[in-house]
C-alpha positions as CSV (number, residue, x, y, z in Angstrom):
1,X,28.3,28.8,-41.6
2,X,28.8,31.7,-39.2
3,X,31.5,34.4,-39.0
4,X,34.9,34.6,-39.7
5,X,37.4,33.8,-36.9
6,X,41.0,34.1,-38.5
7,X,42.4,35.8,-41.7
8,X,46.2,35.8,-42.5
9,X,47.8,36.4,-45.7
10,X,48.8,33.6,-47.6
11,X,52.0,33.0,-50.7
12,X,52.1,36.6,-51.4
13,X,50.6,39.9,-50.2
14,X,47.9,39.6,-53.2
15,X,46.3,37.0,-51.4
16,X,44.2,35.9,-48.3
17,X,42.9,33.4,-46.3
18,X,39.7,33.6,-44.2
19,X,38.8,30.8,-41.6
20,X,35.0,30.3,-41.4
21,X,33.5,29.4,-37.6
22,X,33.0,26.0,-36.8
23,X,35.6,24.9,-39.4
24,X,33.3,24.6,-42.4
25,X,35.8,26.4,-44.7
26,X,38.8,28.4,-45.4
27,X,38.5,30.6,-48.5
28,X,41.7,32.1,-50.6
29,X,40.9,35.2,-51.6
30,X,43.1,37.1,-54.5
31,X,43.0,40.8,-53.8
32,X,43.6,41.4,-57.7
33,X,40.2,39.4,-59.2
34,X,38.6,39.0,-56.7
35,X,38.1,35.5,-57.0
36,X,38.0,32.7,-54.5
37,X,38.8,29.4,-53.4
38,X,36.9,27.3,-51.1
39,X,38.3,24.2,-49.6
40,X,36.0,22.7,-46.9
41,X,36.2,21.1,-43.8
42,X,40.0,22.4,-42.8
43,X,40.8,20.5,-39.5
44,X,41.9,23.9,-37.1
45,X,41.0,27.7,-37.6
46,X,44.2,28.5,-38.4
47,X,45.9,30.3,-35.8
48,X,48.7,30.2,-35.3
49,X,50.2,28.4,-38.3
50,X,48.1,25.3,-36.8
51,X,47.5,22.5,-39.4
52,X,48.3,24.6,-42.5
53,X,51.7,25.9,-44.3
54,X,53.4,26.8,-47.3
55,X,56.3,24.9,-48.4
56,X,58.8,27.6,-47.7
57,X,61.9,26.2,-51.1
58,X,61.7,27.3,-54.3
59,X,63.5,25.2,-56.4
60,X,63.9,25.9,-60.1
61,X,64.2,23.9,-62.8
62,X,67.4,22.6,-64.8
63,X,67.3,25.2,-68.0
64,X,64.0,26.1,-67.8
65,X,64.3,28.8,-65.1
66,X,60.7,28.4,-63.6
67,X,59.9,28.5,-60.0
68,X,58.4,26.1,-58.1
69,X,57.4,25.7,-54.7
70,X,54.8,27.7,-52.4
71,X,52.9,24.2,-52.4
72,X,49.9,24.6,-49.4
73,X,50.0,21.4,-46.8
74,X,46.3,21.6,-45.1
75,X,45.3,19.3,-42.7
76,X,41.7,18.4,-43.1
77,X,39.1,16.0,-41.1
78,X,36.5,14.3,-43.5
79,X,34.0,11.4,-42.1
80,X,36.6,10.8,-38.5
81,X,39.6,10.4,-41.2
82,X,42.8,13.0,-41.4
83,X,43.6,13.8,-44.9
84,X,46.6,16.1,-45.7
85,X,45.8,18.1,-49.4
86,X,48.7,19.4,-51.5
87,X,47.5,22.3,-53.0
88,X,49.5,24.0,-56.2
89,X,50.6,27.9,-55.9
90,X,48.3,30.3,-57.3
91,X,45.5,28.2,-58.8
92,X,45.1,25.9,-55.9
93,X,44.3,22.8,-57.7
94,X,44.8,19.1,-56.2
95,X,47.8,18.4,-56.5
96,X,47.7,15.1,-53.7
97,X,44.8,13.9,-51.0
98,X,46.6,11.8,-48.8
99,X,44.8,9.7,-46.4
100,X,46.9,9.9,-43.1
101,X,47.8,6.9,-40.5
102,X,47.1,9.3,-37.8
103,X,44.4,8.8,-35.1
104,X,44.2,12.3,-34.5
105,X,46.6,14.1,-36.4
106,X,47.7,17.4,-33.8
107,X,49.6,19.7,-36.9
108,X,52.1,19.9,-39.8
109,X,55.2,21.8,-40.0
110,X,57.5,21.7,-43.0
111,X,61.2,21.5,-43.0
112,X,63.2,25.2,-43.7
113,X,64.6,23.3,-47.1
114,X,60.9,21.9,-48.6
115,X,62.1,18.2,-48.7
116,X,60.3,17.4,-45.6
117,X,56.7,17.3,-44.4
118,X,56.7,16.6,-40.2
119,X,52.6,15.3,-39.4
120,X,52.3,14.3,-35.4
121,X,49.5,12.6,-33.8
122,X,47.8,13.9,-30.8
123,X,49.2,13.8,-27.5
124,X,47.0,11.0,-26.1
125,X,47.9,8.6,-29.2
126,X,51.1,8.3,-27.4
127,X,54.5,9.5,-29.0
128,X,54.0,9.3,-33.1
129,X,56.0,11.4,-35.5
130,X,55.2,10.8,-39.1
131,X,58.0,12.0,-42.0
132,X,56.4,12.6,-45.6
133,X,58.0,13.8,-48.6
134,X,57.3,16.9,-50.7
135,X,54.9,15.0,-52.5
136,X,53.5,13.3,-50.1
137,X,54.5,9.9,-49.9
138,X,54.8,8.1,-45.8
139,X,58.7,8.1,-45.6
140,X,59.3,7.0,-42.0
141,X,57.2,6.7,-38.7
142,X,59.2,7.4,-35.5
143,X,58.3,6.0,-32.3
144,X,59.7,6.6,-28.7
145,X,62.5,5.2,-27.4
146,X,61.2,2.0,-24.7
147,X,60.7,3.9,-21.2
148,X,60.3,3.2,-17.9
149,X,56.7,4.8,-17.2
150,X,55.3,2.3,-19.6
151,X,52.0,1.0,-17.0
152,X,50.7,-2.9,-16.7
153,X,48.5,-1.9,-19.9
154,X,51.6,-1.1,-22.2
155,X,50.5,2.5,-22.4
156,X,53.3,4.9,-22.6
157,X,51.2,7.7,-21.1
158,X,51.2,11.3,-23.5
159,X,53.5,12.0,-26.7
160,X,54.6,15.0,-28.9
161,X,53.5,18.3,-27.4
162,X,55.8,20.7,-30.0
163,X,57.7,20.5,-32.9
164,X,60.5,22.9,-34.7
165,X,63.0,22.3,-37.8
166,X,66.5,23.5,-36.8
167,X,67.8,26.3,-38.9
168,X,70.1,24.1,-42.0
169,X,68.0,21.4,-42.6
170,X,69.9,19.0,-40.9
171,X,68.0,18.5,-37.6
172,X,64.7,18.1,-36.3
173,X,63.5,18.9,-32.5
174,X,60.8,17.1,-31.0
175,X,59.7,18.3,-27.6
176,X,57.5,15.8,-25.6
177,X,55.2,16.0,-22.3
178,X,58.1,13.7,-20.4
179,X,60.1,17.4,-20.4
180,X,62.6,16.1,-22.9
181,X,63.5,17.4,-26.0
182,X,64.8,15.1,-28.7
183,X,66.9,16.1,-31.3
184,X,66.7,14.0,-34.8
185,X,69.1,14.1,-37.2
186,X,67.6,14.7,-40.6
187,X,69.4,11.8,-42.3
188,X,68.2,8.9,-40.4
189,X,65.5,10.7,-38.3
190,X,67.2,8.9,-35.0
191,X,67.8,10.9,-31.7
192,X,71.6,12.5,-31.5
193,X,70.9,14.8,-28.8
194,X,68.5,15.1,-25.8
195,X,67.7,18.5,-23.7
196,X,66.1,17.0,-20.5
197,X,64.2,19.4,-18.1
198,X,64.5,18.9,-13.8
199,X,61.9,19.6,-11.7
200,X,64.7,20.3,-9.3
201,X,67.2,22.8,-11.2
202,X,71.1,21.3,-10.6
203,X,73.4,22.6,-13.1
204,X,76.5,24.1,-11.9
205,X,77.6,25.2,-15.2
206,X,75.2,27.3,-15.6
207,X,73.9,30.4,-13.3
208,X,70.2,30.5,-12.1
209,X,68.9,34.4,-12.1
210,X,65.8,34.8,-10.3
211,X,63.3,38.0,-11.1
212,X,62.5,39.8,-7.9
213,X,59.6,43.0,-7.8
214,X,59.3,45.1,-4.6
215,X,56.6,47.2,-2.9
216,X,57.5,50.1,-5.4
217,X,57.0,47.9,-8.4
218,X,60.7,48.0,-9.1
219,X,61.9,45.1,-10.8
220,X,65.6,43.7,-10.5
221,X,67.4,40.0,-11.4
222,X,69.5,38.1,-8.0
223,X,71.7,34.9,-8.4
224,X,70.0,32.0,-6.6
225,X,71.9,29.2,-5.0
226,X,71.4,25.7,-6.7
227,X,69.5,23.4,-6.2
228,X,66.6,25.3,-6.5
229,X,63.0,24.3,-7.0
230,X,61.3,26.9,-9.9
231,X,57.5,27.6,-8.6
232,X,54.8,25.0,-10.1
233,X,52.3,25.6,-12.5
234,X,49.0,26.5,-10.8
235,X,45.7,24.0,-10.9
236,X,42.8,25.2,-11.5
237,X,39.8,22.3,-10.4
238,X,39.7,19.0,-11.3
239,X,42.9,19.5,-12.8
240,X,46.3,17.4,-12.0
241,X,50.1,18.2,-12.5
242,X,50.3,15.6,-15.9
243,X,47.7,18.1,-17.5
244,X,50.5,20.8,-16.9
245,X,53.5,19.5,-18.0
246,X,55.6,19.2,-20.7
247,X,57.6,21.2,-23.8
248,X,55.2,24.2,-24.5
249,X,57.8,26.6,-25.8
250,X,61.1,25.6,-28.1
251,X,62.0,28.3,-30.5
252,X,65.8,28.3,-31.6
253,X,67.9,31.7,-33.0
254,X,69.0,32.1,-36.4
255,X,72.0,30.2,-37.1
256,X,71.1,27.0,-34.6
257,X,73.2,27.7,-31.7
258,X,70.8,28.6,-28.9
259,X,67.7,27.1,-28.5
260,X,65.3,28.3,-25.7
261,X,62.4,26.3,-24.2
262,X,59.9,26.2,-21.8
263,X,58.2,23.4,-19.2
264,X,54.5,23.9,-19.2
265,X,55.0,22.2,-15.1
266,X,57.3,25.3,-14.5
267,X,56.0,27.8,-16.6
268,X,58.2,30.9,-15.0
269,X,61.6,29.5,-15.8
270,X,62.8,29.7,-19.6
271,X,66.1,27.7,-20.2
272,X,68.6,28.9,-22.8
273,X,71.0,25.8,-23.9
274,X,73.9,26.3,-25.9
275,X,73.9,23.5,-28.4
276,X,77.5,24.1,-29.3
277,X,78.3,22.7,-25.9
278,X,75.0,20.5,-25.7
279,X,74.7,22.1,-21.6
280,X,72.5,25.3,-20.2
281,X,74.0,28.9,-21.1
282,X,71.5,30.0,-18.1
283,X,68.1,29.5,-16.4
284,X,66.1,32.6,-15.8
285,X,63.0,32.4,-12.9
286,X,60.6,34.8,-14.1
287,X,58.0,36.5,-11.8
288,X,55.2,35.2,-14.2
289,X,54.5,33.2,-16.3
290,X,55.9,33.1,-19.6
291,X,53.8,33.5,-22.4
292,X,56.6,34.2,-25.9
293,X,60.0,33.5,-26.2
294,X,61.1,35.3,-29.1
295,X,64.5,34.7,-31.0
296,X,65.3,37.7,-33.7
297,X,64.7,36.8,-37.5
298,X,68.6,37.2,-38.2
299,X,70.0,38.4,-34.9
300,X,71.4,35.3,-33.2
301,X,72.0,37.0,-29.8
302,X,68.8,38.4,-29.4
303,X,66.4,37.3,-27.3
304,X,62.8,38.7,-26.0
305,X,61.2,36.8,-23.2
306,X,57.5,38.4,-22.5
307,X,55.2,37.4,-19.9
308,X,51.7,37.4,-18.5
309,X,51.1,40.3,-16.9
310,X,49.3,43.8,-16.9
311,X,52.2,45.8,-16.8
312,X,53.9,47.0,-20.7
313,X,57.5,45.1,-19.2
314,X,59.3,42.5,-21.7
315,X,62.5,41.8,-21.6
316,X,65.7,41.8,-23.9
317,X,68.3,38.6,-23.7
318,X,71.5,39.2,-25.3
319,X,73.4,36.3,-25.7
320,X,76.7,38.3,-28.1
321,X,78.7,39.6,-25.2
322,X,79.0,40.4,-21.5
323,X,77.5,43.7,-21.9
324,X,74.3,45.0,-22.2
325,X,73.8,48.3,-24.2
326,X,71.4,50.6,-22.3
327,X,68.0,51.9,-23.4
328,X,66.2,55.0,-23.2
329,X,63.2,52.9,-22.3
330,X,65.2,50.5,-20.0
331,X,64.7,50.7,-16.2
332,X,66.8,51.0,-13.8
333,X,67.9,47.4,-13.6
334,X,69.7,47.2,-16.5
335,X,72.5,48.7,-14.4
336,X,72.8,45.2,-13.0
337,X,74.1,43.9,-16.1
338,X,77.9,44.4,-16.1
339,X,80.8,41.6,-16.3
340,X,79.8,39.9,-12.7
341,X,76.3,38.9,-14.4
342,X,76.7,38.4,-18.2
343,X,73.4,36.9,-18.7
344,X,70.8,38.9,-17.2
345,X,67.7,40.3,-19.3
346,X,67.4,43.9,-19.8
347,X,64.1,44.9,-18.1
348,X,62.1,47.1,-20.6
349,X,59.3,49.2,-19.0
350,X,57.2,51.2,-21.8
351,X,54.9,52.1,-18.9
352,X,55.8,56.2,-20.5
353,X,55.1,55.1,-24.2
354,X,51.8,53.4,-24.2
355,X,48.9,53.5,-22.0
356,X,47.0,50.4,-20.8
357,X,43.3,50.3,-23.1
358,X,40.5,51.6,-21.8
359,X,37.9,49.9,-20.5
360,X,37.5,47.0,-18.2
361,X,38.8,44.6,-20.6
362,X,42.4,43.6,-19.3
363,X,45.2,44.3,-22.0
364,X,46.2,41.6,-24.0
365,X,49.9,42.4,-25.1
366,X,51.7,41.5,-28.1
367,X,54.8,41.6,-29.1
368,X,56.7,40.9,-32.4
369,X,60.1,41.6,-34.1
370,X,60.7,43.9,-37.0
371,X,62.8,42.2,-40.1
372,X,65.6,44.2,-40.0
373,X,68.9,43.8,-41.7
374,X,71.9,42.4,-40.1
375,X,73.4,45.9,-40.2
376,X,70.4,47.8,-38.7
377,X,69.8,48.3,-35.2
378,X,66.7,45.8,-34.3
379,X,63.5,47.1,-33.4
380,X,60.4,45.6,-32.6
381,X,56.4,46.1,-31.8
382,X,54.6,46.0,-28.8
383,X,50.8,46.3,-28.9
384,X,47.4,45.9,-27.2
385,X,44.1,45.8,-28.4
386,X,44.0,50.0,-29.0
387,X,47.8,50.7,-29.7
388,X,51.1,49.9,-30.0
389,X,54.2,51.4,-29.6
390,X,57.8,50.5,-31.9
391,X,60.8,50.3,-30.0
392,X,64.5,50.5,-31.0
393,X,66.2,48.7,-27.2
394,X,69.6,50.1,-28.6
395,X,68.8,53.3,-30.5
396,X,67.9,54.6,-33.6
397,X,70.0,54.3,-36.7
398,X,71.5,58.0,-37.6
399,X,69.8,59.5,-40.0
400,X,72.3,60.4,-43.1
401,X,72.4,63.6,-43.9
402,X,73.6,64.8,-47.7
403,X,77.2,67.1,-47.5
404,X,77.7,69.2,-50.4
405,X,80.5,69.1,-52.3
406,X,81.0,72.9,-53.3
407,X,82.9,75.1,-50.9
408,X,82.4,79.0,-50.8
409,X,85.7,81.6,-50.8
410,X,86.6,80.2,-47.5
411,X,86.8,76.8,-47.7
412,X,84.0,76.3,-45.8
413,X,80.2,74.2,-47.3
414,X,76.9,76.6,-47.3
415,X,74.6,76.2,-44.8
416,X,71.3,74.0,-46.0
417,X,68.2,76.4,-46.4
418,X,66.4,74.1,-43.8
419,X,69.0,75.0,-41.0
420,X,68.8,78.5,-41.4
421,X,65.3,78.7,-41.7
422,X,64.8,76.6,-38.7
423,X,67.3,78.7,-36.8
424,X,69.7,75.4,-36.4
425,X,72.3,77.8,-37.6
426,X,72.9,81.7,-37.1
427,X,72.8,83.5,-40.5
428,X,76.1,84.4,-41.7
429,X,77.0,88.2,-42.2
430,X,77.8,90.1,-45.2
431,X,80.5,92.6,-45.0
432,X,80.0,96.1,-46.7
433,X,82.7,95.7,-49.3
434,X,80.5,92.6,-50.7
435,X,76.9,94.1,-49.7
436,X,78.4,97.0,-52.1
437,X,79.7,94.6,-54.8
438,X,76.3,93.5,-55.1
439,X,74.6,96.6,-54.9
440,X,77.2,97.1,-58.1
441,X,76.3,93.9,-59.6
442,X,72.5,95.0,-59.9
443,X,73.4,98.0,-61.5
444,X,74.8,96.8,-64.0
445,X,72.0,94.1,-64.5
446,X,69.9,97.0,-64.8
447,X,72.1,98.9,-67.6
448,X,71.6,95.7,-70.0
449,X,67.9,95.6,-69.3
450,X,67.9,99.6,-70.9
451,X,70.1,98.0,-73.7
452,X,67.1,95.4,-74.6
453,X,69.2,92.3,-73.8
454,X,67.2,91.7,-70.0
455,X,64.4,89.8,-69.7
456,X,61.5,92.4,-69.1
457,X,60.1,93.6,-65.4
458,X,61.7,89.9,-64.0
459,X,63.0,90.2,-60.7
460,X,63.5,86.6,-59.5
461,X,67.2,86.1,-60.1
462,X,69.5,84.7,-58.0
463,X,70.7,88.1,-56.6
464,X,67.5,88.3,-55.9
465,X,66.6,85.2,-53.7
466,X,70.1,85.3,-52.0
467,X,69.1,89.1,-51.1
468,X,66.2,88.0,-49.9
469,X,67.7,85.4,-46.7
470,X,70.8,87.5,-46.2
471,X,69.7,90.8,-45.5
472,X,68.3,94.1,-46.6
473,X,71.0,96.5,-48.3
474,X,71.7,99.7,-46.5
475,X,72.3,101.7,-50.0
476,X,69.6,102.3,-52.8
477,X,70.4,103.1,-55.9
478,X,67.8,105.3,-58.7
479,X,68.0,104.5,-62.4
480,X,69.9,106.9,-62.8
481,X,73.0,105.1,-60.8
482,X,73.1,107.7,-58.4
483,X,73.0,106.7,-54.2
484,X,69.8,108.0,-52.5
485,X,69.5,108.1,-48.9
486,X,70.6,104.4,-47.2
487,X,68.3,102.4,-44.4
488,X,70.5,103.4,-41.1
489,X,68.4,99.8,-39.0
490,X,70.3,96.3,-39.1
491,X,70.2,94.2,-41.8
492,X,68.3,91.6,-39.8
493,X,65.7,94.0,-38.0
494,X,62.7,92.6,-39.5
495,X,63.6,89.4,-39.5
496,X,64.9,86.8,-42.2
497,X,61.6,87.2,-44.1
498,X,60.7,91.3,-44.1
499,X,57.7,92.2,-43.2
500,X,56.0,89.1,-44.1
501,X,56.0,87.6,-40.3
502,X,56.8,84.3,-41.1
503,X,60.1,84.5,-39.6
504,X,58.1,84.3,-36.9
505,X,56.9,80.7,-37.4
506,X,60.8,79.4,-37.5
């Protein structure tokens, strides 16, 4: 039934999922067997986490010590009807076919704990939020609260246009096409909290930074005066403002705090609220468009903000302190951010690292976080369709380096092999009085050879291999014991390896 559009990984890395076109199928693949599952007629292709997920608890069992969890939610469309299948971990057998309420059911997203199953109609249904438990039974259906657009036909005009579960399972954010977001509270599944977006940005509170690019190409953040109207989304024909409006971004950081969104009718501006304080921390007017608003996996401060355009530029919020460390990649705006403007973006340009693709084709960038731990400096990838480039904005982690815990004569560690042979280090000198205490040492080594306690012809001692990096003596010695005629050149003429010209190479 044609090719295969989309392939993610699925529970674990030994298995696969492969979205067929026209959505006849999704298979499961396990990379072990070889084996496959196919479950027909999934509702979306997949992207994007679209109509499909993995119940992310695993619970275990009173004294028996097995996992569960890792229960698949697909959404499915059979004969006009949405049905929602509960498919068991690693076999994939039924495990519940619900038939759905839903008109046109628009995704699924389940709650960061497992209890909860969020399933929302389409937009044009009108606002319709349906709650079902891990096993899927209907638990509540939530409804808008009465509003004042409501026409002489009773129609509320469009619904739910995004959905996210705030991190500790206690709240639930719901962001409409009236540019409101509603916050539920998990218990009662009631709004507690609404984040309402202005056409007409009014906030004293909070500062309003505007992006600004010269002639040059040179980009740099200002302070606009409020009010201030962000630029409008652009129509293309036939098209109206309602079709462009609306919650098309909400992603919140690790621990809850900060929540950033985006209003598909303004779709340069990205607000950050601080939902300690339930107010704006600050409203940033990009240049274009937004097109990703990406918190850090467990970095609450960290915030990238990408947006549609040709050039390799994102750009790094950090919300910990006034402060902004500087980057090696960083332009030369991040110099505006000192204690008069706490808030601004570092501007990235990795216009040096990675070149544009080739071809006529223009570059489609992406960008995603690394999972680093909290302790680690973060890092993250940015990529087009022929390369990518990883990026540390503060800096690498130092590399650890091994000291050793024996000290020669003088109290001072031996130089590693690797820094003298790499010329990191000069090679240090023996004096004569120890050059000749070696030269005594051999001798001797050479007496008990005659005396049959030596090992044979063998030459690779230690003497031997530390004669070897240190210098060539100036005294030779016959069997006898007696000096011949010394080498009058340096000890380091030829080089740390002789004659062999691979001293050359270091």
């Amino acid at each position: 039934m044609g090719k295969n559009v989309h392939a993610e990984f699925g529970a674990n890395e030994d298995e696969v999922l492969v979205w067929s076109d026209f959505t006849a199928s999704v298979k499961i693949w396990c990379l072990k067997t070889g084996r496959a599952v196919e479950i027909r007629d999934p509702k979306f292709l997949g992207k994007d986490g679209k109509g499909w997920g993995y119940r992310p608890s695993e619970d275990t069992e009173a004294g028996a010590g097995r996992r569960r969890g890792g229960v698949l939610a697909l959404l499915c469309r059979v004969a006009g009807a949405d049905i929602l299948l509960l498919l068991a971990p690693g076999t994939y057998k039924l495990l519940n076919r619900v038939e759905l309420t839903t008109s046109d059911a628009a995704g699924l997203r389940w709650s960061r704990d497992g209890r909860w199953l969020a399933v929302w109609d389409t937009a044009s249904a009108g606002y319709k939020l349906h709650i079902y438990t891990a096993d899927g039974h209907l638990y509540r259906t939530i409804t808008r609260e009465p509003s004042d657009d409501v026409s002489e036909w009773h129609v509320e005009g469009l619904g739910i246009k995004t959905l996210e579960w705030l991190p500790g399972n206690q709240r639930l954010a719901v962001g409409g096409w009236d540019r409101r977001v509603r916050i539920l509270s998990t218990r009662t599944f009631a709004p507690i909290v609404f984040l309402d977006h202005t056409p007409v940005i009014d906030v004293p509170s909070a500062p309003v930074y505007s992006e600004h690019v010269d002639g040059q190409g040179n980009r740099s953040y200002t302070t606009t005066q409020q009010p201030v109207t962000p630029p409008k989304a652009a129509l293309d024909k036939n098209e109206t403002g309602l079709m462009k409006q609306g919650i098309g971004m909400l992603t919140f950081n690790a621990d809850g705090t900060l929540c950033a969104t985006r209003d598909d009718s303004t779709p340069c501006t990205a607000w950050i609220w601080d939902l300690t304080s339930l107010r704006p921390r600050c409203i940033l007017i990009q240049y274009s468009p937004i097109k990703n608003l990406l918190w850090h996996p467990t970095d609450p401060h960290r915030l990238i903000i990408q947006t549609t355009q040709d050039e390799p530029t994102v750009y790094l919020y950090t919300a910990a302190s006034s402060h902004i460390p500087p980057s090696s990649t960083s332009s030369s705006s991040t110099a505006l951010a000192s204690s008069h403007f706490p808030h601004l973006p570092a501007i990235i340009t990795l216009s040096p690292q990675i070149n544009k693709p080739a071809g006529s084709l223009p570059p489609r960038w992406t960008i995603s976080w690394l999972f680093t731990p909290p302790d680690k400096k973060p890092a993250f990838i940015f990529a087009h369709q022929q390369a990518h480039v990883l990026v540390w904005p503060e800096g690498k982690d130092k590399i650890l380096r091994f000291e050793r815990d024996d000290e020669d004569e003088q109290g001072d560690s031996d130089d590693s092999l690797f820094d003298i042979l790499t010329g990191r280090t000069p090679i240090p000198e023996l004096s004569v009085s120890r050059i000749e205490a070696e030269a005594d040492e051999d001798m001797e080594g050479e007496q008990v050879e005659e005396d049959g306690l030596g090992y044979g012809d063998s030459v690779g001692t230690v003497q031997g291999l530390d004669d070897t990096f240190r210098g060539k003596r100036r005294q030779e010695y016959t069997n006898d014991g007696e000096e011949t005629e010394g080498r009058d050149q340096s000890l380091y003429e030829e080089g740390v390896l002789g004659e062999s010209g691979m001293s050359e190479m270091f």
